[in-house]
N, C-alpha and C positions, 0 to 999 in steps of 0.2 A: 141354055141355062146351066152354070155351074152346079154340081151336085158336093154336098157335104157330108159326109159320115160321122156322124158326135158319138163315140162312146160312155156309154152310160152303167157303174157298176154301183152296186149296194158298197154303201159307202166314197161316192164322189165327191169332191167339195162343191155346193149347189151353184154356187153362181159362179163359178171358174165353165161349167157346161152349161147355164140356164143362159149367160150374157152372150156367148158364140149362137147358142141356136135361135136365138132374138135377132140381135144383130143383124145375122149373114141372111135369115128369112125379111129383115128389113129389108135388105139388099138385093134383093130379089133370086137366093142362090136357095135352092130345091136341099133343104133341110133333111136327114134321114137318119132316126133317132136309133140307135142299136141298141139292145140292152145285153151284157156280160152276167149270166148269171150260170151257175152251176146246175141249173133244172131244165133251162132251154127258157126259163119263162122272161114275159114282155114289162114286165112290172119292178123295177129296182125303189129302191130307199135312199135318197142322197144321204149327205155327211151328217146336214142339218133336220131329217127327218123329211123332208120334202119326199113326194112319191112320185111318180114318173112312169107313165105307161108309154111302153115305145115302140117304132114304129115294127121293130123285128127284132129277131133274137142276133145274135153272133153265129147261131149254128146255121141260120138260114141267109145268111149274107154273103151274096154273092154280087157282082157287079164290078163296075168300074167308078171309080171317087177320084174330086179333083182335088180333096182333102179329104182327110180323116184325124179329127180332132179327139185327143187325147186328155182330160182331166188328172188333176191332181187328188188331194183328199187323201185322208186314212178311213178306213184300209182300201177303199177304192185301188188307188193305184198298185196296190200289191196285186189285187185281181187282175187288172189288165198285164200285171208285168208277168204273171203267174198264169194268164190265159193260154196257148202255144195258140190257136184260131186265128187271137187278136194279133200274135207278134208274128204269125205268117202272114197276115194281111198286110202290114205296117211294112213286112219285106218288101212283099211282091207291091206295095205304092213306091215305094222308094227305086225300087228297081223299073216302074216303070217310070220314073222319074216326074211322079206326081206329088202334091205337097202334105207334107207330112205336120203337124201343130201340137205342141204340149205344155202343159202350163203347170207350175207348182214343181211337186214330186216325180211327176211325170218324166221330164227331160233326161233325169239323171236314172232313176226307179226302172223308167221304161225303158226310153229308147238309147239312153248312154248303156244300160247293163245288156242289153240284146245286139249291141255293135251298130246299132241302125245309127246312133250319136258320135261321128268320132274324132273328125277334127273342126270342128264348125265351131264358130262360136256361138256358145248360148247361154242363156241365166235357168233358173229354178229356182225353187223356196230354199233359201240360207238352212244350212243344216242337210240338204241332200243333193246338195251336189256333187258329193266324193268324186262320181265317176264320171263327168263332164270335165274334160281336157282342157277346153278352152271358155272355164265359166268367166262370164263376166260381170252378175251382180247386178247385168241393167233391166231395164222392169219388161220388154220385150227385144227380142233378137231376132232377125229374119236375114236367115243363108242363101240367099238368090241361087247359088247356085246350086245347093246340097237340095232345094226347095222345104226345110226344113225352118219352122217360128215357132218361138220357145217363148214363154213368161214363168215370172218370178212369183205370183200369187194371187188371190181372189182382189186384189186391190186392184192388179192389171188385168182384169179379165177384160173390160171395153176396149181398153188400148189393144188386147191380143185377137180380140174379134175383130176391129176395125182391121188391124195389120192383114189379118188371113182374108176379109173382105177387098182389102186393095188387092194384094196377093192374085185374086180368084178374077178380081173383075177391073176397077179402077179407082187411080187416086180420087179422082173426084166423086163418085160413086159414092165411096167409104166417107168422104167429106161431107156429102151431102147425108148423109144415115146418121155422121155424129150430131151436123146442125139439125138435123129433126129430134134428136134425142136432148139436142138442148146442150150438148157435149165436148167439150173442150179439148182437143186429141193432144195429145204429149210430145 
């Protein structure tokens, strides 16, 4: 069973991380909710006030992930980009050439400003993508080889869960998760 790391900060955008951890737990890939807070604690605040008790902190996160998905939001994504924990993790997945997902603010915020972003193509939310080389402006991206999937906003959250869902597991799989959601994939 695939494993998933979704980071979760006071201040994420809720359904850019509420649609990944639905999704990919539809799909049958072993969900594991981190939460980024400055006290150690399990309990973050999305963007929209939504609460979130999670499965562990970032201080006690250890393991191996076939992803680790990254949200956008204010100021969420300043947290993660501002974590050093989070962006040694994102290294050491990249380096072991596992896949890496961010959506919004994220791409450019995170992993374009820490180097982990650099010649791949990928989108983010209009307005922060300065530091993405090769943005594109389309509503999801996926670098087969970099194993890096990037979206543009809370609008492509299902398209970016289904993508990191095929990603993990299979086209059809992700197929089958959108036709039970009733879901129309892009």
């Amino acid at each position: 069973m695939p494993t998933a790391l979704l980071i979760y900060a006071n201040g994420s955008e809720d359904l850019e991380i509420t649609a990944p951890a639905d999704v990919l737990s539809r799909g049958g890939v072993r969900v594991i909710k981190c939460a980024l807070t400055q006290d150690g604690s399990r309990q973050v605040t999305l963007a929209h006030g939504t609460t979130v008790c999670c499965d562990l902190s970032i201080d006690n996160c250890k393991g191996e992930f076939d992803v680790v998905v990254v949200p956008g939001g204010m100021p969420g994504t300043v947290h993660c980009r501002d974590n050093e924990k989070l962006v040694s993790l994102l290294k050491t997945q990249q380096k072991a050439g596992k896949y890496i997902a961010a959506i919004c603010a994220a791409p450019g915020f995170v992993l374009a400003h820490h180097g982990i972003l650099t010649t791949e193509k990928a989108t983010g939310y209009p307005g922060c993508e300065m530091e993405i080389r090769n943005y594109t402006g389309n509503g999801v991206e996926h670098d087969s080889q970099s194993r890096i999937i990037t979206a543009k906003g809370p609008g492509f959250a299902i398209d970016f869960a289904l993508e990191i869902l095929e990603a993990l597991t299979s086209k059809e799989n992700a197929d089958n998760v959108a036709q039970g959601l009733l879901y129309s994939r892009r």
